[in-house]
C-alpha positions as CSV (number, residue, x, y, z in Angstrom):
1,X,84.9,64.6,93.0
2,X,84.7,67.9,94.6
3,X,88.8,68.6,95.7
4,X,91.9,66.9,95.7
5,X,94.3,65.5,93.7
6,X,93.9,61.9,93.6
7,X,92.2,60.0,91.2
8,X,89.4,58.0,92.8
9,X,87.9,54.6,91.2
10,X,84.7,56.8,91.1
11,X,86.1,59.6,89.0
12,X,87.6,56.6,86.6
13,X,84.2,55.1,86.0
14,X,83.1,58.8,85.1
15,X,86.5,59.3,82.9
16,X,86.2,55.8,81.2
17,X,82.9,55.3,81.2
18,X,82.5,52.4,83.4
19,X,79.6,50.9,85.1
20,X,80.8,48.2,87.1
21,X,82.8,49.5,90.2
22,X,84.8,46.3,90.8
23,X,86.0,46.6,87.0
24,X,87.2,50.7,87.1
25,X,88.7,49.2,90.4
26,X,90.5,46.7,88.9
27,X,91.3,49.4,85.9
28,X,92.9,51.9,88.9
29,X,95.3,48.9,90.0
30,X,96.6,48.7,86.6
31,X,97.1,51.6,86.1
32,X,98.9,52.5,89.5
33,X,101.1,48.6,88.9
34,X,102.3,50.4,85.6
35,X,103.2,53.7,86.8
36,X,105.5,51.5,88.7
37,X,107.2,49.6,86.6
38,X,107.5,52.6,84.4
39,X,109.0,54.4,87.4
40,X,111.6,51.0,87.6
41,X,110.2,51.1,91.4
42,X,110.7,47.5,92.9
43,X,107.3,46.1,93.2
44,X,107.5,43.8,96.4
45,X,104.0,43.0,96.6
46,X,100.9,44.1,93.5
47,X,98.7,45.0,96.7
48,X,101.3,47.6,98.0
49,X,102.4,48.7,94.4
50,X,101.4,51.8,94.8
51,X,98.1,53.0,96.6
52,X,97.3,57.0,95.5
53,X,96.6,57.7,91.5
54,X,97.0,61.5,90.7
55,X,94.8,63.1,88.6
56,X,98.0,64.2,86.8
57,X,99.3,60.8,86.6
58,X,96.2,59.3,85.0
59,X,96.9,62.1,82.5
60,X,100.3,61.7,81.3
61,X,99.6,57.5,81.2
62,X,96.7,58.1,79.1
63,X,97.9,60.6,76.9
64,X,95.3,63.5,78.0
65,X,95.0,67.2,78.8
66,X,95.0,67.7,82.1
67,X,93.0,70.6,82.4
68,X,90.5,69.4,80.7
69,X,90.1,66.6,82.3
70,X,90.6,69.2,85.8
71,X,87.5,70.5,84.6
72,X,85.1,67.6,83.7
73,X,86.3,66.3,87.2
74,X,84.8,69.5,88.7
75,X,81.9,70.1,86.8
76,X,83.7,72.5,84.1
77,X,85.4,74.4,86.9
78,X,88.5,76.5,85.4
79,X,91.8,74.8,87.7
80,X,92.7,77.5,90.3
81,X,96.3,78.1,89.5
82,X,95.1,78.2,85.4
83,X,93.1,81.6,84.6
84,X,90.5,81.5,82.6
85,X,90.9,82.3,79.2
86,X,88.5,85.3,78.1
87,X,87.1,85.4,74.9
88,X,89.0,87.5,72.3
């Protein structure tokens, strides 16, 4: 992942580890399904639950740091609106 904000299925199977693309992919759908029903958003149909993950999101569900996890997305690249902390 080089920009954005969304979590792809790629950046998931570099985050959880996972080799097999159709099971991070089926990971991301979970993930996104929950979000909603945490959210109480009606969910009409599980394909149209919700279709973009945030980095941020994926964060606060699984209880990590999101700069760190900024960071390991982007090859250890400080977050742009975070200044790097100089040694002391």
């Amino acid at each position: 992942m080089n920009a954005g904000l969304f979590l792809s299925v790629k950046d998931l199977m570099v985050l959880a580890g996972i080799q097999n693309y159709d099971a991070a992919r089926k990971e991301h759908a979970y993930i996104r399904l929950s979000l909603c029903k945490d959210a109480k958003q009606p969910i009409v149909n599980k394909r149209i639950a919700k279709r973009k993950l945030t980095i941020s999101e994926y964060c606060k569900y699984m209880g990590l740091e999101f700069i760190e996890i900024w960071r390991f997305l982007r090859g250890k690249q400080p977050h742009p609106d975070v200044p790097e902390k100089t040694g002391e």
